[in-house]
Residue, then its C-alpha position, 0 to 999 in steps of 0.5 A: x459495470x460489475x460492482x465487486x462485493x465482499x466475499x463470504x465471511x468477510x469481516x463485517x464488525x471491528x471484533x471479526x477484523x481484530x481476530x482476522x488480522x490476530x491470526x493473518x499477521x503470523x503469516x508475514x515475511x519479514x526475512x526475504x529481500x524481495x525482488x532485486x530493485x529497478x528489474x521486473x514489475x511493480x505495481x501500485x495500488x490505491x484507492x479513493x471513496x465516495x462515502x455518501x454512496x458507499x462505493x470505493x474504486x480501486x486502481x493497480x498500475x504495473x510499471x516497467x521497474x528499470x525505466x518507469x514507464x507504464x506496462x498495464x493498468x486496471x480498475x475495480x468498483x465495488x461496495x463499502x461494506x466495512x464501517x471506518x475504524x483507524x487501523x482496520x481500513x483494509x478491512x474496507x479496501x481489500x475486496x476491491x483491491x484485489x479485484x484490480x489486481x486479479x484483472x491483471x495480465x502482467x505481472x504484478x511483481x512487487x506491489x507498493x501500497x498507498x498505507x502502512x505494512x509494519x509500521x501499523x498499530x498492530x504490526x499488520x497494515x494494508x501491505x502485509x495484508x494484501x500481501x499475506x492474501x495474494x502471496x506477492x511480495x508488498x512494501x507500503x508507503x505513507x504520507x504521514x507516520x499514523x501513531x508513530x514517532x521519528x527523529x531528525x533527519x537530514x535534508x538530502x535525498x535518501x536520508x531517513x530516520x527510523x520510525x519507533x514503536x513505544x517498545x522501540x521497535x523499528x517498524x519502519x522508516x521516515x524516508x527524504x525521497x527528495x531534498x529538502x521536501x517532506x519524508x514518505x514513511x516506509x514500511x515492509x509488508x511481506x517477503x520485503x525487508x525494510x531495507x530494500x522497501x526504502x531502495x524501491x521508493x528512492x528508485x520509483x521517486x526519481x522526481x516527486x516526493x511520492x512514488x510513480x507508483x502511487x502517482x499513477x494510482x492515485x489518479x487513475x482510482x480517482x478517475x474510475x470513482x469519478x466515472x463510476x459515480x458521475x461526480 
């Protein structure tokens, strides 16, 4: 099993991530639609740890937009090379991530990350990482909203509430993907704007409260760590 290590130069120290995301995060595109929803590919990414060894697995699984039904899916084990900080967790992820992603033979059109793009204490989480990197147009799609505040919103699928930075920027939005059930926190990543980031989700949440992006991902990423360390 080939284990994917961090490139050269990879940052290996908070202040090398905090000059790296500095300089990547004036790159993000903010003004593009992005893909038209429910056509092409789209492709979700996700990642589960195993911190005692040091090893992160990563999935990506392409999914037929209009129909939702699995195209392609790949996997990738490498080593954790980057120590935990609160918002620089890509900085851990990325190597690996784009491994799966490089595996790929279709697509991957629009990818829908289990994180934050925008809506990111630096304005530049997971999505527009990743999407900054590969050049491919990225939403992210949380489950919780990391530091930032929202309002009330209704119960019916498809309302949402914006999400508020201390400035009163919206970076994103707390989004009902389902009646009645907890909201998903959206945010664009690059070459997406918010508004179609939030019709993606509601088009890949017809029945559960996460994305079938994410669904498919988390498993499938679960199931190669386990693999990988016969845990």
């Amino acid at each position: 099993m080939k284990i994917v290590e961090a490139p050269s130069g990879w940052p290996v120290n908070e202040e090398e991530a905090l000059a790296v995301q500095d300089e990547l995060r004036t790159r993000v595109v903010l003004d593009e639609p992005g893909p038209p929803v429910g056509t092409g590919l789209v492709t979700g990414v996700d990642v589960a740890y195993d911190d005692e060894r040091d090893v992160v697995a990563a999935a990506a699984v392409v999914l037929d937009a209009a129909t939702l039904t699995v195209v392609e899916e790949a996997t990738a084990i490498g080593r954790i090379t980057f120590p935990y900080v609160p918002g620089l967790l890509a900085f851990r992820e990325i190597p690996t991530v784009l491994a799966a992603l490089e595996s790929l033979t279709a697509g991957p059109g629009l990818v829908v990350c289990d994180g934050y793009g925008r809506a990111h204490p630096r304005r530049f989480g997971l999505a527009s990482h990743l999407g900054v990197l590969t050049g491919l147009p990225s939403i992210g799609v949380a489950k919780n909203p990391f530091v930032f505040t929202y309002g009330e919103l209704g119960d019916e699928r498809g309302d949402f509430a914006p999400l508020l930075a201390d400035d009163g920027e919206e970076v994103g939005r707390a989004l009902r993907t389902q009646r009645g059930v907890k909201p998903v926190f959206v945010s664009a990543g690059h070459r997406v704007t918010l508004g179609a980031a939030c019709s993606h989700t509601l088009r890949l949440a017809p029945e559960f409260r996460v994305p079938e992006t994410t669904r498919r991902a988390d498993a499938l990423c679960r199931r190669a760590l386990s693999e990988a360390t016969g845990v």
